[in-house]
C-alpha positions in Angstrom: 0.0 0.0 0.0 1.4 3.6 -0.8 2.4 5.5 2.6 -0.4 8.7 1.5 -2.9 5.6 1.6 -1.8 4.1 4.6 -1.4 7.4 6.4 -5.3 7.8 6.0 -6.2 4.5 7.1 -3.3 5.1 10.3 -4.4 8.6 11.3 -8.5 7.4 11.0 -8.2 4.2 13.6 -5.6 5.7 15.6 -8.2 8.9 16.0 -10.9 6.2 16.2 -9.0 4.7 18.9 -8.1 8.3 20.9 -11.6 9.0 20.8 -13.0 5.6 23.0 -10.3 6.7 25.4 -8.1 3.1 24.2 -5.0 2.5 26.4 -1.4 1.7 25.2 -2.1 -2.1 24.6 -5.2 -1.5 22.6 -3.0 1.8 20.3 0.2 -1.0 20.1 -2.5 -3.3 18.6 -3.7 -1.3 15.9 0.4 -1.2 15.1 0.2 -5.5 14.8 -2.5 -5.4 13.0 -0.4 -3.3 10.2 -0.6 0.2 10.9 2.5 2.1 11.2 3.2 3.6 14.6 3.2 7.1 13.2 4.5 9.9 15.0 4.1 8.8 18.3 4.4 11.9 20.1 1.4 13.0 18.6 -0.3 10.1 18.6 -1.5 9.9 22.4 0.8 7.1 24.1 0.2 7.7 27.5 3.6 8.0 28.6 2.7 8.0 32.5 0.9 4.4 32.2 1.4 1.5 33.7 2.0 -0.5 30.4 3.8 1.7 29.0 7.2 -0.6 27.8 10.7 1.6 26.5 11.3 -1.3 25.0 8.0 -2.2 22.8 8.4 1.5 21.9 11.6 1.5 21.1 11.0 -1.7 18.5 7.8 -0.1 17.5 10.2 3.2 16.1 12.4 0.8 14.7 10.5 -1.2 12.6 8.4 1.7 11.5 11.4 4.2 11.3 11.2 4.7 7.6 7.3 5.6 7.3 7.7 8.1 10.4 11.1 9.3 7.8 8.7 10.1 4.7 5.8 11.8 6.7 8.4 14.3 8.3 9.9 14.8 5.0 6.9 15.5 3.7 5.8 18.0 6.1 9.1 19.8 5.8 8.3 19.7 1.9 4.9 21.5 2.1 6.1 23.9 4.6 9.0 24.9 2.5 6.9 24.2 -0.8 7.4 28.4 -2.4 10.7 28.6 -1.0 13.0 30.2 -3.7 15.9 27.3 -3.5 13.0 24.8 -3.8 11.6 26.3 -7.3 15.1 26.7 -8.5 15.7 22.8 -8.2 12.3 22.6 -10.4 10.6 20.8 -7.4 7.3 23.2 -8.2 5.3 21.3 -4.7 5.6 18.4 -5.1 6.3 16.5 -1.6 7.0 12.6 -2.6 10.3 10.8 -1.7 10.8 10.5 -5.1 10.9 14.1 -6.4 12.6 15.3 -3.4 15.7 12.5 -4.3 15.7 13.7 -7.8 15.6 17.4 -7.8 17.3 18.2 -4.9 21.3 17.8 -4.6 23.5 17.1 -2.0 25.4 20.2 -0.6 27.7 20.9 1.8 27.7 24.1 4.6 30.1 25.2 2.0 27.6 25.4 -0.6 24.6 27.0 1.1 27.2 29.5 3.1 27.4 31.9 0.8 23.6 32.7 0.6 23.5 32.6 4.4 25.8 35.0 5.0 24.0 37.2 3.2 21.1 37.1 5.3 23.8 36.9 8.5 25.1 40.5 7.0 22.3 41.9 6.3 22.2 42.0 2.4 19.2 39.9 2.1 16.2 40.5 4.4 15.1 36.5 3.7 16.4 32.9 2.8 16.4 31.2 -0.3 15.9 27.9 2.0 13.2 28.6 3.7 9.4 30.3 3.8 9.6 31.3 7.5 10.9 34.1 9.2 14.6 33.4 10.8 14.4 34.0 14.1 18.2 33.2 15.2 21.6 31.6 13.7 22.1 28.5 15.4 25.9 28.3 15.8 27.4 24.8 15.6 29.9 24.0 18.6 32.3 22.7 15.9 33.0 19.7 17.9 33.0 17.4 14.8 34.1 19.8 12.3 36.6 22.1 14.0 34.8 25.6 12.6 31.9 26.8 13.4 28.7 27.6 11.1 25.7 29.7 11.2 22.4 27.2 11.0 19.4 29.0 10.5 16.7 28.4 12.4 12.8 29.2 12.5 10.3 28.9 15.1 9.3 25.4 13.6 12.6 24.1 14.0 13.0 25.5 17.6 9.8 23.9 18.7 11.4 20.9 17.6 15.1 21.7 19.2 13.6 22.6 22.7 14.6 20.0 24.8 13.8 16.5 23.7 10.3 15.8 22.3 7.6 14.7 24.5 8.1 10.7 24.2 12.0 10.7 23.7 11.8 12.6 27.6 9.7 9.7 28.7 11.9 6.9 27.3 14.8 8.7 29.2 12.9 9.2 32.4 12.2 5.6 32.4 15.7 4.4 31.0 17.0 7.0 34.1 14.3 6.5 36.6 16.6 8.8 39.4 14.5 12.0 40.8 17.0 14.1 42.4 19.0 17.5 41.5 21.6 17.7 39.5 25.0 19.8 39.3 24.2 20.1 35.6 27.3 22.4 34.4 24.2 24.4 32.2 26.0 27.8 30.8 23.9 30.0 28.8 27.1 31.1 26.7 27.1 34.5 25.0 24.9 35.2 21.8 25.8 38.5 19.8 24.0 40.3 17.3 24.5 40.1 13.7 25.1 42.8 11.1 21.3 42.1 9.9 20.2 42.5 13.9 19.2 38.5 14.2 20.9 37.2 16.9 23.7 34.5 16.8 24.9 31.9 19.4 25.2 28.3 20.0 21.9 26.2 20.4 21.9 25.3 24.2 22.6 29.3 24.8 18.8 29.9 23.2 17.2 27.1 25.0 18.3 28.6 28.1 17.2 32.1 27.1 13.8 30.4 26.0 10.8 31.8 28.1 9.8 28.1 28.6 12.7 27.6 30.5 13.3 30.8 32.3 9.7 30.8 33.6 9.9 27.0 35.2 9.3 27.0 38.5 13.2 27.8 39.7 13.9 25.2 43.0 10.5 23.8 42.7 10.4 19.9 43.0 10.4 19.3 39.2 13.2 21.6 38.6 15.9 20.0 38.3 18.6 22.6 38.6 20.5 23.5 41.7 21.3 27.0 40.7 19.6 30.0 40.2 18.7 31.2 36.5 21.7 34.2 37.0 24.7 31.5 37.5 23.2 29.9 34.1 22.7 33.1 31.9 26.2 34.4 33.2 28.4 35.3 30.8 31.7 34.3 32.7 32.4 30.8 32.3 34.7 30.6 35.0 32.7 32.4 37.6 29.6 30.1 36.6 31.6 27.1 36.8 31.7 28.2 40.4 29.0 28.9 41.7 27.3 25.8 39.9 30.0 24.1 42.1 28.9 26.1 45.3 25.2 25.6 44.8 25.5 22.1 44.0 28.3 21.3 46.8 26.2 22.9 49.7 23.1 20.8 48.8 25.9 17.8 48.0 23.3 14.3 49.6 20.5 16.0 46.9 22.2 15.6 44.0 21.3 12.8 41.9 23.9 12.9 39.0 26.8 15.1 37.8 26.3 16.1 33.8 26.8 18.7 31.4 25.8 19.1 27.5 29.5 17.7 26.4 32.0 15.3 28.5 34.6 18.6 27.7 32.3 21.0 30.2 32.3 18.7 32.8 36.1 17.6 33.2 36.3 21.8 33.3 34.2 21.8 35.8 36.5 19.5 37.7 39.6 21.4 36.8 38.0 24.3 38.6 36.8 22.2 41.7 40.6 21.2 41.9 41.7 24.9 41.7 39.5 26.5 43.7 38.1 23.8 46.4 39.5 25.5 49.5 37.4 28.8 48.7 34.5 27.0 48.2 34.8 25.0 51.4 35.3 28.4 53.1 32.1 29.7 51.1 30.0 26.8 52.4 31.5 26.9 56.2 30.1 30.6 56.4 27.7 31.0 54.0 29.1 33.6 52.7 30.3 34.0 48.6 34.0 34.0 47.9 35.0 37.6 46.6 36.6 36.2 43.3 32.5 36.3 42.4 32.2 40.0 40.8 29.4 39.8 38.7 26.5 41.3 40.9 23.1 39.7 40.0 24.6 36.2 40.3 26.3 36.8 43.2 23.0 38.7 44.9 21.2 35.3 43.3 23.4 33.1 44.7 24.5 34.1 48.3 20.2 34.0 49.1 20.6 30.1 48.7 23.6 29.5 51.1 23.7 29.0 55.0 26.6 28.0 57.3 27.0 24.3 57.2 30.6 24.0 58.8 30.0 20.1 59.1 29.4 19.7 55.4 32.1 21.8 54.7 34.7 19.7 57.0 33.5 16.8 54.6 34.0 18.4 51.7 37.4 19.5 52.5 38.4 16.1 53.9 37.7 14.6 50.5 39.4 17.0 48.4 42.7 17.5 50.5 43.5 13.7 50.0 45.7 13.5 46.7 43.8 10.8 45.1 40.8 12.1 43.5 39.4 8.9 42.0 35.7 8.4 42.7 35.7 11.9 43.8 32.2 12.7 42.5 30.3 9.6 44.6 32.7 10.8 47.3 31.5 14.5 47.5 27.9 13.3 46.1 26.9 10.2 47.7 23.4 10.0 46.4 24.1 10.6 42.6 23.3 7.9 40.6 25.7 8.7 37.3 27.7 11.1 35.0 25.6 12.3 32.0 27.0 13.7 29.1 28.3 13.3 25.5 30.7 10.5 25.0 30.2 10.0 21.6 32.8 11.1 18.5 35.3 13.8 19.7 34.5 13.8 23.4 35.6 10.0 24.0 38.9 11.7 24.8 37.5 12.4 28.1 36.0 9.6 29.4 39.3 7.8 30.6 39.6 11.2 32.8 35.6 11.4 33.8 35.7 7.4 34.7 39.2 8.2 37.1 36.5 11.2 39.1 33.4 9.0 38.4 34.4 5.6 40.3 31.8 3.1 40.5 29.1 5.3 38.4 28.5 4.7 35.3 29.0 7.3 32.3 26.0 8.0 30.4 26.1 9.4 27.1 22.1 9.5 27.3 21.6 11.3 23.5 23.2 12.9 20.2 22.3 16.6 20.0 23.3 18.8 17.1 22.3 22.3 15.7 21.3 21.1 12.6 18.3 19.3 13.8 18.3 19.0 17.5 18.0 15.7 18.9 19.6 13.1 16.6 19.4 9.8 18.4 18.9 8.3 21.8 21.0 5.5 23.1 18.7 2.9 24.2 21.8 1.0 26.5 22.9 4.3 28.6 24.6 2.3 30.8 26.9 0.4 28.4 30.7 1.6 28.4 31.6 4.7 26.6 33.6 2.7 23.5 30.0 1.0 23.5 27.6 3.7 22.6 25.4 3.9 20.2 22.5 5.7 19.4 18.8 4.7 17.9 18.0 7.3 15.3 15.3 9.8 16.2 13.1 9.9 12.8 11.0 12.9 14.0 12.8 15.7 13.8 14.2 16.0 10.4 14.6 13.8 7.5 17.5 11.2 7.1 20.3 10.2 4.4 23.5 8.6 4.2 26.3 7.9 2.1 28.4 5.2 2.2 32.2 5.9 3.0 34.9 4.2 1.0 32.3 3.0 -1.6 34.0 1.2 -4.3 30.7 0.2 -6.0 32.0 2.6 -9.4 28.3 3.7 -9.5 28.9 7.5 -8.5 28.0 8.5 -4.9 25.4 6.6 -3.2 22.6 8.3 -1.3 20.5 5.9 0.6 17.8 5.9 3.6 18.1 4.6 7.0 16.2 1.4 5.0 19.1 0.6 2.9 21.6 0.5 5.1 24.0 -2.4 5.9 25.3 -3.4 9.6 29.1 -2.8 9.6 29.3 -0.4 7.2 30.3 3.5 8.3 28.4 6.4 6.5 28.1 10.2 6.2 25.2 11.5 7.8 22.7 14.2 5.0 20.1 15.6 7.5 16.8 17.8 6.1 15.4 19.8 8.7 12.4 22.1 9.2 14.0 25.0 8.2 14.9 23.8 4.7 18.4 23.1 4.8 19.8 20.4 3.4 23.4 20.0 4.4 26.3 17.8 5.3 25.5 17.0 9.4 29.6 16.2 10.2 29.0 13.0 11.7 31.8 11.6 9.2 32.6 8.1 10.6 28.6 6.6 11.7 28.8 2.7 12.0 25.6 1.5 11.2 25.3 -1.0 13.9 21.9 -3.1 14.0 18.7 -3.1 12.2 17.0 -0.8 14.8 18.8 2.1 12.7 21.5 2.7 15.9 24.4 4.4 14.4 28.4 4.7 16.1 29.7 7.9 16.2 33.3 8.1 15.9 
C-alpha cells in the first residue's frame, strides 16, 4: 500500500482509537495489525501508564522508522513548498520521496554559506531555503568539524530543538528512573547580534534564554537545577563554573547525578573544583560567597541560597585534601546515581579522565544533540561503556540520508535511507530539517550498527 494511503487508514483508527479513550495495549494493537506507529508523540501514548514498555516503543520506532522518515519529510516539503531554492531545483510542490531525491542535490555548509551569509550581513532580508521568518543563527559547537557555522533556524525548528520531544523525555525518564538535582554544568554562553540584527549563538545558549525555560518553576520539585537562572545566563564561564560548584556542593546528599551538555564541560568543571576547592569550602563553612564572584546579580542570586554548614564543609574538604581524587564525584555526592553527558565522537577523549572522578558510576552518554536538527538519536543501552555507545535514530525531527564511505561500487555517490543500510558499514550522515536546509551533518565516521537504525559515532 502507498504510505499517503496508509497514512489515511493510520491517522482514522488511531483517531478512532483516541476518541474511546483506548489504552497503550489496545494503540500498540492497531500497530500489529499493520498500521504504522506514526509519530508517536502526537499520537496519544500515555507515557505515565502502567503498560507503557521503553522497550515495545523503542522496537515499535524501529520497525516503523522509515514511514515516520517520509511523513516528516513530507511536512518539511509543504512547509517549504514556495521557497525560492526549492523552485530553482524545479521541485514546483511536489512532496514525494521520489521528487525530493531527484531534484534536490547534496550540498555541503560550503555550498549554502554563501547565501546565508548574506542574510547573516544583512544584504538579504530572507532565505532562499526557507518560507519562515529566521528568528536566530544557530551556531554549531564545531565539535566534529573544527569551525563553526551559522544554522538558520525558525520557530518550527525551535519547537522541535527545545529540549527532547515529548516521548524521547519519557523513554529517558524511564531508561534513568533517578529524581533528584543535578549539578548540571548548564551555561547559557554569549549570543551576539549580527550585522542584519538577528541574533547569533550556540543552540543550548537559546534554549536557556527560552521563556519556557526561564519561567519554570526555579527550586520547585520538578526543577531539576541546583542553581539559580543568573549562575546559568552568566556570561563568565569561570565564575559560573563556580558557583554551579557552590550551589550544587552545599546541597551535595541531593544531587542525583553530575552532567553537562558535552563530557569537555564537565572535566572543566573539575579542573576548577581542583583549583579553587578551598574557597568553596570556606564559602559553604560561612555561607558567605568568595570575593573572586564579581558579577553582581549572580552573586545577589546566589549568596540567598547558602547558609553555614561547617560540618558539610569539614567533609567536603576532607575529601578534596586527599591526593587521590578517583571516585571523587560519589565521594563528595553520595546519592548521585551517574555522570551524563556526550561521549560520543570527539568527546571519547575524556571519558578515561571522567571514569578516574566518576568511580563506580556509570558514564551516560544518554543522546546525540546537534544544531542542525536538534535531537539526533537516543542511546537505548545508557549504561553500556563509553567505546560502546550507540544511538537509535530519532526519525521525527528532520529527514535522514546517508552515504556510504569508501564505496567502491563505481556507481557515483550513493545516497541511501536509514532502509538501505547495511550493519558494519560507516556512513556520512545528509540531514533535512524544518528550516529547509539540506546539508552535510559532520557525523563523518557513523557505523551502522543493527537493524533498529542505531548508528556509532566516531
Amino acid at each position: 500500500m502507498a504510505p499517503a494511503e496508509n497514512g489515511a487508514r493510520s491517522e482514522a483508527a488511531v483517531e478512532q482509537a483516541q476518541k474511546s479513550k483506548s489504552n497503550n495495549a489496545e494503540l500498540l494493537q492497531l500497530h500489529r495489525g499493520g498500521i504504522p506507529f506514526v509519530m508517536p508523540s502526537k499520537r496519544g501514548i500515555d507515557t505515565s501508564a502502567p503498560d507503557f514498555e521503553v522497550e515495545t516503543v523503542l522496537d515499535l520506532l524501529g520497525e516503523d522508522v522509515m514511514y515516520i522518515q517520509h511523513v516528516v519529510l513530507r511536512e518539511v516539503l509543504e512547509l517549504q513548498a514556495d521557497a525560492e531554492y526549492l523552485r530553482r531545483l524545479g521541485l514546483n510542490g511536489r512532496n514525494d520521496v521520489e521528487s525530493f531525491r531527484k531534484c534536490v542535490p547534496v550540498v555541503s555548509y560550503s555550498d549554502m554559506e554563501a547565501d546565508i551569509l548574506k542574510v547573516v550581513n544583512g544584504e538579504s532580508a530572507t532565505s532562499i531555503f526557507t518560507v519562515d521568518p529566521i528568528t536566530h543563527f544557530n551556531m554549531s559547537s564545531g565539535t566534529t568539524g573544527g569551525k563553526p557555522k551559522y544554522v538558520p533556524a525558525t520557530k518550527k525548528a525551535q519547537e522541535a530543538q527545545f529540549g527532547f520531544p515529548p516521548l524521547a523525555s519519557a523513554l529517558f525518564r524511564r531508561l534513568l528512573p533517578w529524581p533528584g538535582k543535578a549539578l548540571n554544568f548548564a551555561l547559557a554562553g554569549e549570543i551576539k547580534s549580527t550585522p542584519s540584527g538577528l541574533k547569533a549563538g550556540a543552540m543550548s545558549s537559546f534554549v536557556y534564554r527560552n521563556p519556557r525555560f526561564l519561567n519554570r518553576e526555579v527550586g520547585g520539585p520538578n526543577d531539576e537545577f541546583c542553581v539559580p537562572n543568573e549562575v546559568i545566563l552568566c556570561g563568565d564561564p569561570n565564575q559560573g563554573m563556580y558557583c554551579h560548584l557552590v550551589c550544587a556542593l552545599a546541597r551535595a546528599p541531593e544531587i542525583a547525578r553530575v552532567s553537562a551538555l558535552f563530557a569537555a564541560t564537565v572535566a572543566a568543571g573539575t579542573r576548577v573544583l581542583r583549583k579553587q576547592w578551598r574557597e568553596i569550602v570556606e564559602d559553604i563553612r560561612t555561607g558567605t560567597l568568595n570575593s573572586c564572584i564579581t558579577h553582581p546579580e549572580m552573586r545577589a542570586a546566589v549568596e540567598r541560597t547558602l547558609k553555614p554548614n561547617p560540618d558539610l564543609a569539614s567533609m567536603i574538604e576532607r575529601e578534596c585534601f586527599q591526593e587521590d581524587w578517583a571516585g571523587i564525584f560519589p565521594r563528595l555526592f553520595p546519592n548521585a546515581h551517574y555522570v551524563g553527558c556526550v561521549l560520543s565522537g570527539s568527546m571519547l577523549q575524556y571519558a578515561p579522565t571522567l571514569q578516574h572522578f566518576a568511580g563506580h558510576l556509570p558514564l551516560v552518554s544518554a543522546a546525540y544533540v546537534a544544531s542542525e536538527a536538534g535531537l539526533i538519536g537516543l542511546n537505548p543501552n545508557m549504561k553500556c561503556a563509553p567505546q560502546d555507545i550507540t544511538y537509535m535514530l530519532w526519525p521525527e525531527n528532520a529527514y535522514y540520508e546517508f552515504i556510504p564511505i569508501d564505496d567502491n561500487s563505481g556507481e557515483g555517490m550513493q545516497v541511501l535511507e536509514a532502509c538501505d543500510l547495511e550493519v558494519g558499514k560507516e556512513y556520512e550522515i545528509l540531514v533535512t530539517n524544518y528550516s529547509g536546509n539540506q546539508i552535510f551533518l559532520l557525523l563523518r565516521n557513523a557505523l551502522f550498527s543493527s537493524l533498529h537504525q542505531c548508528i556509532k559515532v566516531r
